[in-house]
C-alpha positions in Angstrom: 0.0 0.0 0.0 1.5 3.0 -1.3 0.5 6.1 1.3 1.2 9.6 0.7 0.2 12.9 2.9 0.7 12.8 7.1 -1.4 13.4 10.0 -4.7 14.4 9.8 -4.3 14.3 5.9 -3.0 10.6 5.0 -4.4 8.9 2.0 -3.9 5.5 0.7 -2.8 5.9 -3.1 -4.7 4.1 -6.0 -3.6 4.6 -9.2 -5.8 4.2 -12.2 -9.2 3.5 -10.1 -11.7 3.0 -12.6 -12.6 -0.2 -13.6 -13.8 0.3 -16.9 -16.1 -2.4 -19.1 -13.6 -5.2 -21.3 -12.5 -3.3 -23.9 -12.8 0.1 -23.1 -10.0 2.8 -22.0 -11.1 6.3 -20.6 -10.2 9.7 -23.3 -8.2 12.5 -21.7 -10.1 13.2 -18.4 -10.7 16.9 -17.9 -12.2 16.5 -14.2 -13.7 14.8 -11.9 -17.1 15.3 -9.6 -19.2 13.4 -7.2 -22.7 13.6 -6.0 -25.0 13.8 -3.1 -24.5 9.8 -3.3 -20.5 9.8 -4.0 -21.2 8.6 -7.3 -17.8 9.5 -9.1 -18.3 11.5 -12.8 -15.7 11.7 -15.0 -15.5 14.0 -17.9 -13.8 12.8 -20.7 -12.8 14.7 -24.2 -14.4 11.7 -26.2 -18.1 10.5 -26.5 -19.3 9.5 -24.4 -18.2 12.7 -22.2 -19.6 11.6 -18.8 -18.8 8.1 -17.0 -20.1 7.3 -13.9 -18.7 4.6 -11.2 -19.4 3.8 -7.4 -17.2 4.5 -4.8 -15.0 1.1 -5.4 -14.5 1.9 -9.1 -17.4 0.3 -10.3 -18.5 1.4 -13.7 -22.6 2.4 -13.3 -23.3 4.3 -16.3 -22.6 7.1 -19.3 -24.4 9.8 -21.0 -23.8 12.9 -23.3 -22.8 11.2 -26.5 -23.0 14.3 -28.7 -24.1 17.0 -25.9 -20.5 18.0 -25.5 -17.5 19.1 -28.2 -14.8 20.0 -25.8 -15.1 19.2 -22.0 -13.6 21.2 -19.6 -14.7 22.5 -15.8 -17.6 20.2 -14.0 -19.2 21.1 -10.6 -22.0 19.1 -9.2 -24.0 21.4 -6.4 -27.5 19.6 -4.9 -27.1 17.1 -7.7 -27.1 19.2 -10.5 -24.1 18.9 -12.8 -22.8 22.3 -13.9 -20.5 22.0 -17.2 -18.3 24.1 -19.8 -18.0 23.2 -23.2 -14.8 24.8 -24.0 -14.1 25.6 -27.5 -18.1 26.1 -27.7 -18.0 28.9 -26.0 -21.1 27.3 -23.8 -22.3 26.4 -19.8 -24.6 24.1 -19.6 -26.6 22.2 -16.6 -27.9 18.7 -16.9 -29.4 16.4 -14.1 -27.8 13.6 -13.0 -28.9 11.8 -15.6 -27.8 13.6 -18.2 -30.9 15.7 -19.4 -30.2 19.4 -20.0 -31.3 21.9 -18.4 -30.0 25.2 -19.1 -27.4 26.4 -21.9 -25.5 29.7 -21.4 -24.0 31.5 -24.4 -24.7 30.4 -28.0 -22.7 27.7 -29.1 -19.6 28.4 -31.9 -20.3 32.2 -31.1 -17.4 33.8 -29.5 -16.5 36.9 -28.1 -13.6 39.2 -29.8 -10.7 39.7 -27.3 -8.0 39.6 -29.9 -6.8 36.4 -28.7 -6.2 33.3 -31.4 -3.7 30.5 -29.1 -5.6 30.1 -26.5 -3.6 30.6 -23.2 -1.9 33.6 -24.4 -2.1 36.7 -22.4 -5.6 38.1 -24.4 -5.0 41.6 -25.8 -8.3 43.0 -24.0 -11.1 41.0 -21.6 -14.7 41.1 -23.7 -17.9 39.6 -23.0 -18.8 36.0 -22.1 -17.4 33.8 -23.7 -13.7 32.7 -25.3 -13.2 29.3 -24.4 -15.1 29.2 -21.0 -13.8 27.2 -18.5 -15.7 26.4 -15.3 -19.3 27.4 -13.9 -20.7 27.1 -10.4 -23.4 28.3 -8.8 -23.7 31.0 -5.9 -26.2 30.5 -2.6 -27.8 33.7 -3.7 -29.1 31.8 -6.9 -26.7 33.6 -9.4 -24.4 31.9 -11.6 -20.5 32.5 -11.8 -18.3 31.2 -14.9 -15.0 31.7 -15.8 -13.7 32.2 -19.2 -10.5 31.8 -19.7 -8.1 30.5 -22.2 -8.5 33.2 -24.3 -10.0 35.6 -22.2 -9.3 37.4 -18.0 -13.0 37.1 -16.9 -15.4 35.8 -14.8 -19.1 36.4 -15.2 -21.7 36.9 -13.1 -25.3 35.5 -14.5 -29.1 35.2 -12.8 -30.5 32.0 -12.4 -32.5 32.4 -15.6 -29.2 33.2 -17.7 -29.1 36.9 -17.5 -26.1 38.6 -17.2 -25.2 40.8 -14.8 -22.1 41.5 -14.3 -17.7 41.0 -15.5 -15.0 41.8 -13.6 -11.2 41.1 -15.0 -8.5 42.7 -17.4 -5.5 40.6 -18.8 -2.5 41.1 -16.8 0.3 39.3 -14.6 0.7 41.4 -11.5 -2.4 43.7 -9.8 -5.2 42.4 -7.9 -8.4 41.7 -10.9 -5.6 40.5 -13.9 -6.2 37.3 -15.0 -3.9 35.1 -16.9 -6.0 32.4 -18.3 -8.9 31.6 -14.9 -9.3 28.3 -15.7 -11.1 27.3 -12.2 -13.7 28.8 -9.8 -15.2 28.0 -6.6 -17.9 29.4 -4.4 -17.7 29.1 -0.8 -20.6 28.9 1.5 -20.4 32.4 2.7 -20.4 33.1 -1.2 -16.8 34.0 -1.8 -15.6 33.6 -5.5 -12.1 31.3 -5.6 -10.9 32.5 -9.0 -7.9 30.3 -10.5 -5.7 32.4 -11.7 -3.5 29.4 -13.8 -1.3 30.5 -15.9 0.1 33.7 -12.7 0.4 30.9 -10.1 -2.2 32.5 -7.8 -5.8 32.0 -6.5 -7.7 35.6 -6.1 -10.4 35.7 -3.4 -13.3 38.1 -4.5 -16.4 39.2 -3.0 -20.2 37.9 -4.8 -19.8 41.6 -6.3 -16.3 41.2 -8.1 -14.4 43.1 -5.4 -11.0 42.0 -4.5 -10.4 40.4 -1.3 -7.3 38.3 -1.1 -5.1 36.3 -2.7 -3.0 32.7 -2.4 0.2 32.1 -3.8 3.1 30.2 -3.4 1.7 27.5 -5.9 2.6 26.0 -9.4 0.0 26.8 -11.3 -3.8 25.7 -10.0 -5.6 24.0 -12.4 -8.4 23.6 -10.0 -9.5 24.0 -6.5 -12.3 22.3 -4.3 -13.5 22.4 -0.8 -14.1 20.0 1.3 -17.3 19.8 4.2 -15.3 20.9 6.7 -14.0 24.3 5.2 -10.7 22.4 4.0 -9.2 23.2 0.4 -7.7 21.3 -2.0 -5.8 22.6 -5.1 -4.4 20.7 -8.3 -1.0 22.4 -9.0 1.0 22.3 -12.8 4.2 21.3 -12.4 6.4 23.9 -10.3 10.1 24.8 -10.6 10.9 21.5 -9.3 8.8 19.6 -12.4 6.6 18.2 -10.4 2.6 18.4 -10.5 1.5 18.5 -6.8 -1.6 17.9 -4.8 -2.0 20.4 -2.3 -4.3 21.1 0.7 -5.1 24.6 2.4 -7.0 26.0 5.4 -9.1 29.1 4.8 -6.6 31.1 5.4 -4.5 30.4 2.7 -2.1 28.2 4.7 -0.5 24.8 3.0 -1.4 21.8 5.6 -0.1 19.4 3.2 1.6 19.0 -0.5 3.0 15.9 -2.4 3.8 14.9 -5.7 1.1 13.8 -8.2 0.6 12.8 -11.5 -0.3 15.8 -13.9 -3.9 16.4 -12.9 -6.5 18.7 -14.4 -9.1 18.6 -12.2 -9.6 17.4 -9.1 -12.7 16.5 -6.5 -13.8 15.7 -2.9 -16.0 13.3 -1.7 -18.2 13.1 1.6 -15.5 11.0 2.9 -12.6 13.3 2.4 -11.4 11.0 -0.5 -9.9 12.6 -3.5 -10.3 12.2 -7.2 -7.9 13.5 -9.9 -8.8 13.8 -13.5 -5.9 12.9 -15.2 -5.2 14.6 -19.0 -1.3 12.9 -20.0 -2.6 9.3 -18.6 -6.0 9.2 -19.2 -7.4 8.2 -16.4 -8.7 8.8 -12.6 -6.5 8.1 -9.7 -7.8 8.2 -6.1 -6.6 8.9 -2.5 -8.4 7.2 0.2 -8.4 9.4 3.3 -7.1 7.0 6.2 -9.0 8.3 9.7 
């Protein structure tokens, strides 16, 4: 049994966790999600985009063949599944099940920020959306998303789709820039977690867009969760050392606990405190079993 982590925060280490039907291999997995149930979702970049195992590994089900061009961010909140399709410049919701409910932006229909690779710094922030990235949404009823790989925004919708407000310019330094926000997370309280990738840095932000704090100290977060005991958890690009890291923070923005990790994408945490890590080079999900 390989372990990693110490203390409070131990895990046992299981590498490629799936077990998928004879014959099948998972796609590039963009993320990872579980439900009110701890039913694990994995959101692959081929058709179909969603699988769903058990807790053990078990495969359960599939759906979205078609629904989905590019995957990217997925959030589950009171078992509704909150997705980005990418280079579609879309957010949609689906049940459980698969069965849209809401679409957000107009599919192939992009806003013009000047930028054509997408990561590069954008020339100016626009409108939603340029290769969207991740949507979650707020107690208040409001929708956030962040747009990001060829845009510095993060926009703020009603619950019918509405928009209401954008904060973010591109930039590298001041409090607001944005260098490709490729996650976000909404606390309880209804703080907005913006992932800052590609400036090594998560900025903390009121439900109004103003600037509270920031975390750094980090390779570059690809996504962060938080646990139901106010715990964060943060995938990490590969630092100065080469390395991809798993890292866990208190609301403070104070690392309890770091180690090495396969390049992950996304990341999630179950009721249990066990972690899931979408994996994008090796193309599949490994897991770390909290040990209590």
């Amino acid at each position: 049994m390989t372990t990693v982590g110490s203390g409070t925060f131990t895990y046992e280490y299981i590498q490629d966790w799936p077990k998928l039907p004879p014959g099948e291999a998972l796609g590039v997995v963009s993320t990872v999600a579980t439900d009110s149930q701890d039913r694990v979702y994995a959101f692959q970049r081929q058709d179909p985009p969603v699988m769903v195992f058990d807790r053990d590994g078990s495969y359960l089900n599939r759906w979205g063949i078609g629904a989905i061009s590019d995957p990217h961010g997925m959030t589950i909140v009171d078992d509704i599944v909150y997705v980005t399709d990418r280079s579609d410049h879309v957010a949609v919701k689906f049940t459980l099940d698969g069965k849209p409910l809401q679409v957000i932006g107009e599919r192939g229909v992009h806003s013009d920020t000047g930028c054509e690779n997408p990561g590069d710094l954008c020339p100016r922030a626009a409108g939603p959306f340029n290769y969207c990235t991740e949507m979650a949404p707020h107690p208040s009823g409001d929708i956030y998303i962040s747009d990001g790989y060829r845009n510095a925004r993060v926009h703020r919708f009603s619950a019918s789709g509405d928009l209401i407000q954008s904060w973010g310019e591109p930039g590298k330094t001041d409090p607001g820039q944005f260098h490709l926000p490729h996650s976000l997370l909404i606390d309880p309280e209804g703080k907005v977690y913006v992932c800052d990738r590609a400036n090594r840095r998560v900025q903390i932000f009121s439900p109004d867009g103003e600037f509270l704090t920031m975390w750094t100290g980090m390779g570059g977060p690809d996504n962060l969760v938080r646990d139901n005991e106010g715990i964060f958890y943060i995938a990490e690009q590969a630092d100065e050392s080469g390395h991809s890291h798993c890292s866990i923070w208190d609301g403070d923005g104070n690392v309890l606990e770091r180690w090495p990790i396969r390049h992950a994408h996304g990341l999630w945490v179950d009721s249990h405190g066990d972690i899931y890590l979408g994996l994008t080079i090796e193309q599949s999900v490994d897991k770390y079993v909290r040990q209590r």
